[in-house]
N, C-alpha and C positions, 0 to 999 in steps of 0.2 A: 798391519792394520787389518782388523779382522770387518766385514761386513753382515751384520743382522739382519736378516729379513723377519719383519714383526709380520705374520701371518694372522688376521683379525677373529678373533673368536666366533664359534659359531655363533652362540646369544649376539654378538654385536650386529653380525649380520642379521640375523633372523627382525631384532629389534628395528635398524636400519629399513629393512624390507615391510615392516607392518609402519613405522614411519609415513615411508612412501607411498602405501595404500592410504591409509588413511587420510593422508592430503591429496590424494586422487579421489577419494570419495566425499572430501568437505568441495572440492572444484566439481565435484558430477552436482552434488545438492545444491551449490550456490548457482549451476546454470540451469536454475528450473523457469520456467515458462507457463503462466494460468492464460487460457484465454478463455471469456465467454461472451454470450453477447449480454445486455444490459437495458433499464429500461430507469428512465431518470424521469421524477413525479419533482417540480420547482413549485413552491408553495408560497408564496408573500403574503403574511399575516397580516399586514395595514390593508392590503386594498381587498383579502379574499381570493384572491387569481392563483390559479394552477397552469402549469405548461407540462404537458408531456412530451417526451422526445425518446427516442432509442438509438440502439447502436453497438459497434462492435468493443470491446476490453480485450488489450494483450498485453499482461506485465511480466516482465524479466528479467529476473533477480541481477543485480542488486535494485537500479533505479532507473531503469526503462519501464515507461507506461505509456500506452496510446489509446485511447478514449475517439474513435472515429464514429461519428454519428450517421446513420442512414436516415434519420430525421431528426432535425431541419438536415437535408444533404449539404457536404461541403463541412461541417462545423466539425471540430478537433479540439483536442487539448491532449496536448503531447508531453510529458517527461522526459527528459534525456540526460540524465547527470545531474550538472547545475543549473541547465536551461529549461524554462517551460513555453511552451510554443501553444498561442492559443487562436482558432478561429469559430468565433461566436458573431450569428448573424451577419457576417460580415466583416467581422472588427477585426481584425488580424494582432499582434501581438505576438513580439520575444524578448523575454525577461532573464534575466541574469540573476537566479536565486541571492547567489552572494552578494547582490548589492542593494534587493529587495527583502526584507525579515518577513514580512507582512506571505509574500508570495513564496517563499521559503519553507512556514513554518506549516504553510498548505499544501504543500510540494511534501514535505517532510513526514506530515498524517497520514496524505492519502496510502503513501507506498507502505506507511506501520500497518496499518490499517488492513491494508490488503495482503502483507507477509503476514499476519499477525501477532506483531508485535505491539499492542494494547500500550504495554507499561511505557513504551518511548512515545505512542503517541498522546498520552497523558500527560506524561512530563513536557513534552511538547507545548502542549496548552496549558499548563497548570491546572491540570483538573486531578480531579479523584474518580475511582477504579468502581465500581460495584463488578462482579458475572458471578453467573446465572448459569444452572445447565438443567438441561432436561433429558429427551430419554436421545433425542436426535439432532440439538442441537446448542451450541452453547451460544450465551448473549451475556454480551458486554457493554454497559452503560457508563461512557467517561462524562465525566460533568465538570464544568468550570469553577476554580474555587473561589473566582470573584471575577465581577463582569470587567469588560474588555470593552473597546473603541470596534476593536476587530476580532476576527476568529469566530472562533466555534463554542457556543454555551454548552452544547450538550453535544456527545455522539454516540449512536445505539448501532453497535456491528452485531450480524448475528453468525455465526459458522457453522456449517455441519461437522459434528463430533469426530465424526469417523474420516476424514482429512483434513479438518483446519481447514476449509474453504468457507472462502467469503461469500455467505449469497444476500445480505442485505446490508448497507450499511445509510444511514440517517445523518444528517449534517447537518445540525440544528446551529444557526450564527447568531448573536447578538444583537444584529439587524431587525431579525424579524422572518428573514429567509430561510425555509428549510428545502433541502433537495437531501432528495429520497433514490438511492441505485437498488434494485433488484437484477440482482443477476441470476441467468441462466444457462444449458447448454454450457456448463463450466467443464472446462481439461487442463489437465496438468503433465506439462510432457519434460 
């Protein structure tokens, strides 16, 4: 009984070995990190009232988000997976996406929103797509294709061309409520 050793071709290897880069470099892309800080304009159309507040943004791919406010101090709204963890005025709060749609499909925008990924968060809300580009930045306008109880009638993100960063993005709800982030001092590491 004779024994063969099958010695693997060079192309197997070589192929094997760009394989293996390449899913070393889809895991370096997928552990990106934006952080900047942020400045949030709340707008309630019935009564006319604005509230301005600021604060820090650090998202990390896939679905970690932290929104920590230096004013009002204390206030949060955290992403973590499926949980979102929120401290407003006070109010504390942790929701279990899965068993919430409503806080789910808001969970689900913001992080499109801010990877920029437009198309899912469209389909998200059942809206339709317009963008727009100019010389430094592109702008995307999703809009709802028939009103809703809840969510978002409109949402207007803008990005700088030259990295897909988010520096505005508009949350126009069917309420009546629009909250407005400008961000700034944006990094991507």
């Amino acid at each position: 009984m004779h024994h063969f050793k099958i010695k693997p071709k060079r192309q197997d290897t070589m192929k094997n070995l760009l394989t293996v880069l390449f899913a070393i470099g889809v895991l370096i892309l997928s552990a990106q990190t934006i952080e900047s800080d942020f400045q949030q304009t709340r707008f309630i159309k019935a009564s006319g009232k604005s509230t301005e507040s600021n604060g820090k943004l650090k998202f990390q791919n896939p679905d970690k988000l932290n929104m920590t406010y230096t004013n009002p101090a204390k206030d949060y709204f955290i992403i973590d997976g499926k949980t979102v963890k929120i401290n407003l005025k006070g109010k504390k709060a942790t929701i279990d996406t899965d068993k919430n749609t409503v806080m789910r499909t808001q969970k689900n925008t913001l992080l499109n929103c801010i990877k920029g990924n437009w198309k899912e968060a469209a389909s998200d809300n059942n809206a339709d797509i317009n963008v727009t580009e100019k010389s430094k930045e592109k702008n995307v306008t999703i809009t709802a294709k028939k009103a809703n109880l809840k969510g978002y009638s409109k949402i207007t993100l803008t990005y700088r061309k030259t990295d897909n960063m988010l520096t505005e993005m508009i949350l126009e709800e069917f309420n009546g409520i629009v909250n407005t982030y400008k961000m700034s001092n944006i990094s991507k590491k």
